[in-house]
C-alpha positions in Angstrom: 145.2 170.1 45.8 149.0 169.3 45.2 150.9 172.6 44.9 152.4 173.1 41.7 155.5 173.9 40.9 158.5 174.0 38.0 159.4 171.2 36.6 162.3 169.6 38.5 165.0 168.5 36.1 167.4 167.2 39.0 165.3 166.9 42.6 167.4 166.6 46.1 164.4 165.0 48.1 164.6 165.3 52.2 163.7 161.9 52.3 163.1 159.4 56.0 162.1 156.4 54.5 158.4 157.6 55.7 155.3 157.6 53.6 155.1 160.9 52.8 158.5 161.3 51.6 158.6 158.3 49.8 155.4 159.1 47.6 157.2 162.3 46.9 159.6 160.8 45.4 157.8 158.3 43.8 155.3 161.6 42.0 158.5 163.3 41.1 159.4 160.8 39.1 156.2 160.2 37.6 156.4 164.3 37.0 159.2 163.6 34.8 162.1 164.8 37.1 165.0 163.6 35.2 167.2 162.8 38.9 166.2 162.2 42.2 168.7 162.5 44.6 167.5 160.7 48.7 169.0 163.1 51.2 168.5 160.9 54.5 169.8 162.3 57.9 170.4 160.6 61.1 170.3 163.6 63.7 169.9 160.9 66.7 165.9 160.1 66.3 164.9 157.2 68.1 163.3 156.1 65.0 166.3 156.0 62.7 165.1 152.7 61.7 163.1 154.6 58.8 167.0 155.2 57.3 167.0 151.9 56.3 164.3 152.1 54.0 166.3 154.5 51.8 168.6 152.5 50.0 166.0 149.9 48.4 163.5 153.3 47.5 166.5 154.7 46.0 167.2 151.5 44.0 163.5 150.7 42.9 163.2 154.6 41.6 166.9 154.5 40.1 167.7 157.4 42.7 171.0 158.5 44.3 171.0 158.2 47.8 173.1 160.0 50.4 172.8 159.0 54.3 174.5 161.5 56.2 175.7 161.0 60.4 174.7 164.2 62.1 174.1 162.1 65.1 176.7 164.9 66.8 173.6 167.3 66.7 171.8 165.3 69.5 172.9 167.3 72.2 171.6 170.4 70.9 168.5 169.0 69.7 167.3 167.6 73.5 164.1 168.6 75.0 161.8 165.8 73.2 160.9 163.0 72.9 162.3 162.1 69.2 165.9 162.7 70.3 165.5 161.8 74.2 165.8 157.8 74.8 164.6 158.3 78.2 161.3 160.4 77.2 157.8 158.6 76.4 156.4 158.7 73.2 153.0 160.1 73.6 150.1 158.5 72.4 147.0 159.5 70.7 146.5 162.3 68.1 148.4 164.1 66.0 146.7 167.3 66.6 146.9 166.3 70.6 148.7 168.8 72.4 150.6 166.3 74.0 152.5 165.4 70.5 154.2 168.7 71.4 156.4 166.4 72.9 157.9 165.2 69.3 158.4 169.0 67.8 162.1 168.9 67.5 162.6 172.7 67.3 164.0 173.9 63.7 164.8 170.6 62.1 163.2 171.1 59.1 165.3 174.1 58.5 168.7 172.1 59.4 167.5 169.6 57.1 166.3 171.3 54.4 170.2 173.3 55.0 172.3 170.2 54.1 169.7 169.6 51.2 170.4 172.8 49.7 174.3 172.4 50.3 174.1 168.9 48.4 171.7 170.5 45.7 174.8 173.0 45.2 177.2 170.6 45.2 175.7 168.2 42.2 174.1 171.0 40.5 170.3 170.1 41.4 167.9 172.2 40.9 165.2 171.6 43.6 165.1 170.5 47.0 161.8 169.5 47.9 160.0 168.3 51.2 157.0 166.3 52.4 155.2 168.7 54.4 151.5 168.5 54.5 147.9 170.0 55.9 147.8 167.6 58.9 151.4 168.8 60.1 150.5 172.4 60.5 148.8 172.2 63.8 152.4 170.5 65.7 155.1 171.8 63.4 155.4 175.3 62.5 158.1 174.3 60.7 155.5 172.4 58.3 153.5 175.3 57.7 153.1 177.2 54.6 154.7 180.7 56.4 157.9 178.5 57.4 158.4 177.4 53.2 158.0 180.9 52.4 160.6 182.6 54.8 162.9 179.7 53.8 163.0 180.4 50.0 164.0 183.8 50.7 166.5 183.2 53.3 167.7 180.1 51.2 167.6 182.5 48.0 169.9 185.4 50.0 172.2 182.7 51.8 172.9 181.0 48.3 172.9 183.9 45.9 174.8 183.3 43.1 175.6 179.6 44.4 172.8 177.1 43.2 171.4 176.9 39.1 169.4 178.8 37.4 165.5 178.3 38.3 166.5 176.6 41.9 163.2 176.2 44.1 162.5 174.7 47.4 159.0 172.8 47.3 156.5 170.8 49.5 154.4 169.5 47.2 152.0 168.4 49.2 152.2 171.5 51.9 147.9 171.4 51.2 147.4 168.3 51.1 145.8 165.7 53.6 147.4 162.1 54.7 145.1 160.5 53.0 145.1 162.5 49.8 149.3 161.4 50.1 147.6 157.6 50.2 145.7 157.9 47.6 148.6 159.2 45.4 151.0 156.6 46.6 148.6 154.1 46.2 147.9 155.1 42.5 151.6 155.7 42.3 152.6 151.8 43.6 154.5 153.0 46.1 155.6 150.2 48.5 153.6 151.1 51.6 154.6 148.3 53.6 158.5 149.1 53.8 157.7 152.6 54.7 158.4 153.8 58.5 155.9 156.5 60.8 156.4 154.8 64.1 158.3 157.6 66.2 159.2 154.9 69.0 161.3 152.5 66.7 160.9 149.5 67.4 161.4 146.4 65.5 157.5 147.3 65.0 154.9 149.8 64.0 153.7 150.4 68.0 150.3 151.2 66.2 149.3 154.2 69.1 152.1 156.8 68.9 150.6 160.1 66.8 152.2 158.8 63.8 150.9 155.5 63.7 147.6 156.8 64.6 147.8 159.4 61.7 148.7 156.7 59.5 146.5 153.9 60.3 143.1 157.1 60.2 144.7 158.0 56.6 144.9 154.4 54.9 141.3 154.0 56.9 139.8 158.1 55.6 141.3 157.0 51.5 140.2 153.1 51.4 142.9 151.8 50.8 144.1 148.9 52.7 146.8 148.9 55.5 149.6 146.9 54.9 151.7 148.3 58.2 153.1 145.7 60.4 151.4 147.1 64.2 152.0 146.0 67.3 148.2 147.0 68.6 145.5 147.2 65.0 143.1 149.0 66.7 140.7 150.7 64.1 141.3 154.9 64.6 138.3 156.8 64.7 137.2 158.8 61.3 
C-alpha cells in the first residue's frame, strides 16, 4: 500500500532519472501537487548516465529541474563499487549479499540534505524520495527507521527555516518494484528512457542487481519490458 501523506502543494523530488523516482514524480503530479521541482545529484556514480534522463522528465511533467556537481564528494564516498571505477559491479540479486558492494554509506541522507536546503530556498513544502520494500534488505538508509530519524533530525536542523506543514516522504517506502510498475504503467510513465543499470554503460548490462530487480519487476506486474539490455535473460519469479 502507497504511504499516504499531506497533500504536496510544491514537491522537491530526489530524482536519478531511475524508475522509481520517475513514477514518483509522475503520481505526484497525478496527486495534484501544484510544483515539482527534479533535484538530480552527480556525487561521482559510475552511472551518472541516469542524469541525463532528467531534463526531458522535467519537461514532459512541466517540472523544474536542478542538476547539481557534487562530484567533489567522491573521495569521501570510496569503498564501493558505485563510486570506485576500478571495482566490479556485482551480479545477481538484489537481496544478494554481495550487492553490499553498491551501499554507498549515508547517501540518502546527503541527498535528501541538499533537497531540503533547495526546498528552503524556493519555499517547497515537501521533499520526497523513492524508497521502497525491496531496498530495505541492502540499504538501511531505505528503511522505514532511517525516514523516521530523518524527519526529526531534518525538523530540529531546520526549525523555524522551511513552511508551514514541511514533510519529508517515500511514498512508496512499503511498496514492491513491481507495485512501482504497475503505477508507472497506469501512470504512462516513459519506462524506456528510465536508467537502473549501476555499471553505465551506453546499455542496460541486464545482470547487475538493478537490472535484475528491474527486469523480475516488469516480469512479477505483467507488464512488458521496454529496457534496452545487453544480456535479456528471463529473471526467476
Amino acid at each position: 500500500m502507497i504511504t499516504t501523506q499531506r497533500q504536496a502543494g510544491h514537491a522537491v523530488v530526489v530524482s536519478s532519472g531511475g524508475l522509481d523516482s520517475t513514477t514518483l514524480a509522475y503520481w505526484l503530479q497525478a496527486k495534484g501537487t501544484g510544483r515539482l521541482t527534479l533535484l538530480g545529484i552527480d556525487y561521482g556514480q559510475r552511472h551518472r548516465v541516469e542524469l541525463s534522463r532528467l531534463t526531458a522528465f522535467a519537461q514532459a511533467l512541466d517540472a523544474e529541474c536542478v542538476i547539481l556537481d557534487l562530484r567533489g564528494l567522491k573521495p569521501v564516498l570510496s569503498g564501493t563499487a558505485l563510486t570506485d571505477d576500478q571495482a566490479t559491479v556485482p551480479a545477481g540479486h538484489y537481496t544478494d549479499h554481495s550487492m553490499r558492494a553498491t551501499v554507498v554509506p549515508n547517501r540518502n541522507a546527503l541527498l535528501l540534505d541538499v533537497a531540503v536546503a533547495l526546498a528552503i530556498s524556493v519555499k517547497a513544502d515537501t521533499v520526497a524520495f523513492g524508497a521502497h520494500a525491496g531496498d530495505h534488505p541492502i540499504y538501511p538508509d531505505c528503511r522505514p527507521s532511517f525516514l523516521y530519524a530523518y524527519r526529526r533530525m531534518a525538523a530540529v536542523a531546520s526549525e523555524g527555516l522551511t513552511v508551514s506543514g514541511f514533510q519529508v516522504v517515500a511514498p512508496f517506502m512499503d511498496v514492491t518494484k513491481a507495485d512501482i510498475v504497475r503505477l508507472g504503467a497506469d501512470l504512462g510513465v516513459p519506462f524506456a528512457d528510465t536508467w537502473s543499470c549501476y555499471v553505465g554503460g551506453a546499455r542496460h548490462c541486464g545482470r547487475c542487481g538493478t537490472c535484475t530487480e528491474r527486469k523480475e519487476a516488469f516480469a512479477l506486474a505483467r507488464v512488458p519490458d521496454p529496457t534496452d539490455y545487453e544480456t535479456r535473460e528471463t529473471p526467476c519469479t
